[in-house]
Backbone as CSV, one residue per row, in Angstrom:
resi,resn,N_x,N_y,N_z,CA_x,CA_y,CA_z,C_x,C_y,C_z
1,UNK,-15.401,-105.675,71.474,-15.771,-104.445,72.169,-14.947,-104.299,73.440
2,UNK,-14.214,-103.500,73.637,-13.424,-103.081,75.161,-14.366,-102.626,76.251
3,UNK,-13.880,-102.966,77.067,-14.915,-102.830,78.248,-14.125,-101.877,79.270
4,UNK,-15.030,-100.962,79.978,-14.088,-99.880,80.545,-13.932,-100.347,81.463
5,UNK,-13.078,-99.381,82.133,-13.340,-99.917,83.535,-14.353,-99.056,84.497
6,UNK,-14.561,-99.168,85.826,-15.125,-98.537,86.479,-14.464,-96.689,86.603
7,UNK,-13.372,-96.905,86.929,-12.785,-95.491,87.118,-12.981,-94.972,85.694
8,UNK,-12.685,-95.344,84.310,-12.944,-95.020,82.940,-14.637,-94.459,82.530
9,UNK,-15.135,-95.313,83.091,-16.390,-94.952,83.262,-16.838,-93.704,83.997
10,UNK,-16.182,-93.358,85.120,-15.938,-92.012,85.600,-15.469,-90.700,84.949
11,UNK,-14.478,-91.398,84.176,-13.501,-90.236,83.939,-14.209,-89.787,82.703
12,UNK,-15.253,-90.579,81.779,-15.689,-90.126,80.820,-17.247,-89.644,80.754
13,UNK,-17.967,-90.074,82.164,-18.975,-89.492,82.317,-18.606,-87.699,82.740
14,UNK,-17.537,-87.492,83.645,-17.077,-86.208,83.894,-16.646,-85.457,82.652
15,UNK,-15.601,-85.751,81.805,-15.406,-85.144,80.574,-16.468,-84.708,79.424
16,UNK,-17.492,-85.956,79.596,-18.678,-85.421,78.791,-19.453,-84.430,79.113
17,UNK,-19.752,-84.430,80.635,-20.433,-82.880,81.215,-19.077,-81.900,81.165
18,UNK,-18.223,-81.934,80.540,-17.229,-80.907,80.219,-16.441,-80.211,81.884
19,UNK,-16.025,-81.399,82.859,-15.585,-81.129,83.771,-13.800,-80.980,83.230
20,UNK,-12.973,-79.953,84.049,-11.775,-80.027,84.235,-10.819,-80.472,85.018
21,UNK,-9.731,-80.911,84.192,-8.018,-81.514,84.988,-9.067,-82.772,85.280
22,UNK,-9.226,-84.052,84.668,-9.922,-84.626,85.341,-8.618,-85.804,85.790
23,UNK,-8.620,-86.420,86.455,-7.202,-87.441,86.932,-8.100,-88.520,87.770
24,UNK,-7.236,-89.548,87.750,-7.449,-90.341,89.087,-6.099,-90.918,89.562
25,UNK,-6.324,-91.025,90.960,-5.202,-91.584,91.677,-5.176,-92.977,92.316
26,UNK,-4.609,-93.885,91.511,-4.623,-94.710,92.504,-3.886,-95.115,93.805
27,UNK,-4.203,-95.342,94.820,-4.191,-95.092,96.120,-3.499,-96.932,96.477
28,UNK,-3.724,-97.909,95.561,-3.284,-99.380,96.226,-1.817,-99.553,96.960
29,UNK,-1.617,-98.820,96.568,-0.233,-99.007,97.214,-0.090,-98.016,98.194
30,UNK,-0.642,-97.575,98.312,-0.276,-96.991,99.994,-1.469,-97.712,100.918
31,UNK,-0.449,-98.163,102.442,-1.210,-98.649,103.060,-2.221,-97.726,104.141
32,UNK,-2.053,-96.739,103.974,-3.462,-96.056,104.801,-4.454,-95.489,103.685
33,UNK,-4.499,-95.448,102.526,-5.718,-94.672,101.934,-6.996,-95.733,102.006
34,UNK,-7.905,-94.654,102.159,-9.264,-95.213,102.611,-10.164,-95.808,101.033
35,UNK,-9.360,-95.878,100.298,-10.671,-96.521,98.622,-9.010,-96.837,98.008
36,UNK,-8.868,-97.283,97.146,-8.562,-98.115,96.051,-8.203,-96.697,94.857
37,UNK,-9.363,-96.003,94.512,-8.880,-95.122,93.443,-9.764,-93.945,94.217
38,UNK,-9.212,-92.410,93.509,-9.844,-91.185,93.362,-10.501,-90.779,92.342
39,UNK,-11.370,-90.424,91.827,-10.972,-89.805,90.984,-11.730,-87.969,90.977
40,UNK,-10.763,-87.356,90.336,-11.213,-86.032,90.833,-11.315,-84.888,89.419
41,UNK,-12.062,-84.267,89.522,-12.405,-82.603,88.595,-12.613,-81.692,89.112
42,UNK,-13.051,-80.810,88.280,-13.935,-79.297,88.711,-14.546,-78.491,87.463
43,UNK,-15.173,-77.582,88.597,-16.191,-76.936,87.440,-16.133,-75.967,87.895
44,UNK,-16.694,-74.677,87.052,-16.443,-73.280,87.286,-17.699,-73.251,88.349
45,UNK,-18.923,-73.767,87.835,-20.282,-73.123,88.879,-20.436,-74.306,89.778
46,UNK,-21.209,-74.292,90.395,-22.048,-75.348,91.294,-23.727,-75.866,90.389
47,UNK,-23.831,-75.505,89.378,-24.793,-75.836,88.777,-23.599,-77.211,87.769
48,UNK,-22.295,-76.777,87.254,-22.463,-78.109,86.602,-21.595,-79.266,87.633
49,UNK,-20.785,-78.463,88.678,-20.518,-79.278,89.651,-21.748,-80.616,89.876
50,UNK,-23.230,-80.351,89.621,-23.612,-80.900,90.280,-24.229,-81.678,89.302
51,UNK,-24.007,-81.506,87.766,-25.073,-81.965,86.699,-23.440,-82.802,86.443
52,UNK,-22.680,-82.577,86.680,-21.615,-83.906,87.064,-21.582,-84.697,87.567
53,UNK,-21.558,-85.122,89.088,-22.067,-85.278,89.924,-23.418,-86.354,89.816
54,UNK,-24.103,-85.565,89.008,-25.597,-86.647,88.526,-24.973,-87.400,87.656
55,UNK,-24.501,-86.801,86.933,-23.957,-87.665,85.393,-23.292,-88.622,85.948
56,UNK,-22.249,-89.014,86.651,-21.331,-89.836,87.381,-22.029,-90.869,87.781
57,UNK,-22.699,-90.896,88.836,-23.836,-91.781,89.145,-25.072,-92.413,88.294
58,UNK,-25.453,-91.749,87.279,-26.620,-92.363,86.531,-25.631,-93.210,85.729
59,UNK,-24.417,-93.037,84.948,-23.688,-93.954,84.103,-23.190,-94.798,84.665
60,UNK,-22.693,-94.562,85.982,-21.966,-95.609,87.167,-23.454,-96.800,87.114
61,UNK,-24.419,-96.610,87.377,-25.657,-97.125,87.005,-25.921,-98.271,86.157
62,UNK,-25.962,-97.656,84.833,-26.398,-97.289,83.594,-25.368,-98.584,83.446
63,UNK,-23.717,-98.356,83.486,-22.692,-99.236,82.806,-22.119,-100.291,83.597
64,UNK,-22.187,-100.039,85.216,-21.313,-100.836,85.608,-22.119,-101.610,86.962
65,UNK,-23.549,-101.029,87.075,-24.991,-101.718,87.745,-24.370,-101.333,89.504
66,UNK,-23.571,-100.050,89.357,-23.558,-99.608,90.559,-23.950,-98.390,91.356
67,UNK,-24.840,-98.556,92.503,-25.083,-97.510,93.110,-24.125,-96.729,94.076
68,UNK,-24.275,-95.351,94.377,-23.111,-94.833,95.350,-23.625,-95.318,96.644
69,UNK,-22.693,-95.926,97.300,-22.840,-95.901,98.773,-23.195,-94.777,99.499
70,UNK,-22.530,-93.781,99.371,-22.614,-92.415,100.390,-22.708,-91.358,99.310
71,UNK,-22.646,-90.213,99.665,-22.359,-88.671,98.662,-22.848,-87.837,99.706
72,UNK,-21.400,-86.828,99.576,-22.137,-85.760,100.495,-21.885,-83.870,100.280
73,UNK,-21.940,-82.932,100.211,-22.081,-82.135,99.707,-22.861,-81.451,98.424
74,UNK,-23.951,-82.098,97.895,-24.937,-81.533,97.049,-25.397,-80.504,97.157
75,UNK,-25.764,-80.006,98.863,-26.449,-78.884,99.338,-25.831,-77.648,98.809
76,UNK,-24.618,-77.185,98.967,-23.965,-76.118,98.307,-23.155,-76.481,97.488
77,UNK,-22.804,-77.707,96.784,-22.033,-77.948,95.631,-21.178,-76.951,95.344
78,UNK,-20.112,-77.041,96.556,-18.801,-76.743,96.465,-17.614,-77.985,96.035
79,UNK,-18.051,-79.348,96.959,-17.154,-80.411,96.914,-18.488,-81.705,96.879
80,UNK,-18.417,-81.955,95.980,-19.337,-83.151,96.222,-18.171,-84.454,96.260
81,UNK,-18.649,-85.227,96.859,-18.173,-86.848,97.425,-18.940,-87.591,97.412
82,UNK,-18.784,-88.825,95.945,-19.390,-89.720,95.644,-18.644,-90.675,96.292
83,UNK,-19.097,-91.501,97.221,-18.109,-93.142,97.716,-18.707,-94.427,97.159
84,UNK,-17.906,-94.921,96.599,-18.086,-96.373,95.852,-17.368,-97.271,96.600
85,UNK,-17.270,-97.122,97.556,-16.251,-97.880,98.738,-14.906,-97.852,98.211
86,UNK,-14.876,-98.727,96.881,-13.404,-98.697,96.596,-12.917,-97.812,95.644
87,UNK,-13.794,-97.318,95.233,-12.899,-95.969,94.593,-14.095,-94.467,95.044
88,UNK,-13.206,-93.796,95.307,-14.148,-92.177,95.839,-14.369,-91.123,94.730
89,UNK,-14.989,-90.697,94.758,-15.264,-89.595,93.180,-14.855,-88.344,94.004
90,UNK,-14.330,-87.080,93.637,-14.285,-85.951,94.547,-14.873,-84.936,93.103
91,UNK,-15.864,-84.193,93.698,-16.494,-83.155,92.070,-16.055,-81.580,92.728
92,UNK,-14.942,-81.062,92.304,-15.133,-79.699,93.150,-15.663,-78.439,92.457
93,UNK,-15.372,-77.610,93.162,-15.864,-76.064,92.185,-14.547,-75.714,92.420
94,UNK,-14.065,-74.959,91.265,-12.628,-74.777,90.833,-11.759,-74.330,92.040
95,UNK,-12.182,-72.836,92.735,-11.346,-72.283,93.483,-11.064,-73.656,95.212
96,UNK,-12.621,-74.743,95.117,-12.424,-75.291,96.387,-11.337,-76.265,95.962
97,UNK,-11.448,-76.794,94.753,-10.095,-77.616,94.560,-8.757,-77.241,94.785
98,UNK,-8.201,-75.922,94.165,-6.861,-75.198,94.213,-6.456,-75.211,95.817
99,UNK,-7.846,-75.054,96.468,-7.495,-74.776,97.958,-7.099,-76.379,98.846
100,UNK,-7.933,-77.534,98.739,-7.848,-78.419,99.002,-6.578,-79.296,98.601
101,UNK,-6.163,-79.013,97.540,-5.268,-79.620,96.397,-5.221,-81.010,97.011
102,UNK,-5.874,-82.059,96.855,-6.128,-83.613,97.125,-4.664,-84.334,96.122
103,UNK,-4.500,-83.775,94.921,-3.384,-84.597,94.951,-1.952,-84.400,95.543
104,UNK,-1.759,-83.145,96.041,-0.633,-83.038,96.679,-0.654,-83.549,98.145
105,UNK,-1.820,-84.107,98.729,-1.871,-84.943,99.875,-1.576,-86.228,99.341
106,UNK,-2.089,-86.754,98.472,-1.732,-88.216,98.110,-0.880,-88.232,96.957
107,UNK,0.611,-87.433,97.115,1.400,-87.520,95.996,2.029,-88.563,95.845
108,UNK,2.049,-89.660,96.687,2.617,-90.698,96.178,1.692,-91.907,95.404
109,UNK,0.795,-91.356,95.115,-0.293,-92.104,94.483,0.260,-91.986,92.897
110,UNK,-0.145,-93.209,92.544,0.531,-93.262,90.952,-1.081,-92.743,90.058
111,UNK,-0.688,-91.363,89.524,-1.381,-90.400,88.886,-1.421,-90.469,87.662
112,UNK,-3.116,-90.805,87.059,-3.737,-90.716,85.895,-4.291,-89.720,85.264
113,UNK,-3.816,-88.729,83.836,-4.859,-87.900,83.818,-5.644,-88.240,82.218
114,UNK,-7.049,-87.713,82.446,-7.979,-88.455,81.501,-8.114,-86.961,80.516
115,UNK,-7.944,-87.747,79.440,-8.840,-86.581,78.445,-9.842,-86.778,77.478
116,UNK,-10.485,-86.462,76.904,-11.813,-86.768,75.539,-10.716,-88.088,74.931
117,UNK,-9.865,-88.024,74.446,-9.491,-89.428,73.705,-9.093,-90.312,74.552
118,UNK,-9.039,-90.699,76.273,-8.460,-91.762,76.559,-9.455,-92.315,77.074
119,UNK,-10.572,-91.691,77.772,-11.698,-92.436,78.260,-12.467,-93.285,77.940
């Protein structure tokens, strides 16, 4: 049996609530990023922004016996931020992502993108 990893475990709890562009970045090699990995989506509403969001955390749970340290934006589930210390979850709503664009701040991050068959 293969065993995922933690970020895999992410990337396929998000794909199953049918989140988009889902990627992660890993960040180890640069010496100022604040976690280890990203990993990031979006959703058209703030209703599944946030049934993402849940999903992420109950399987993070569920598979890998971890709770989130922090999370912040639930209230208007525009950008939610799950922190696992070493890797950060970012859940956006579509238009706040385009605006933020997180991977073109950390473009030198060596970039993963996940789909239904790799997770």
């Amino acid at each position: 049996m293969k065993v995922k990893s933690e970020v895999g475990v992410i990337a396929e709890a998000m794909l199953e609530k049918k989140a988009s562009d889902v990627v992660s970045l890993d960040l180890t090699g640069i010496g100022t990023a604040i976690a280890d990995q990203f990993v990031i989506c979006h959703a058209d509403s703030t209703t599944q922004v946030v049934a993402i969001s849940d999903y992420v955390e109950e399987q993070m749970e569920k598979e890998c016996g971890r709770s989130v340290l922090r999370k912040q934006g639930r209230e208007n589930a525009f950008w939610i931020i799950l922190d696992y210390s070493d890797i950060v979850v970012h859940i956006f709503k579509t238009d706040q992502r385009l605006f933020y664009r997180l991977e073109d701040l950390w473009a030198d991050a060596v970039k993963t993108t996940w789909t239904d068959k790799e997770a």
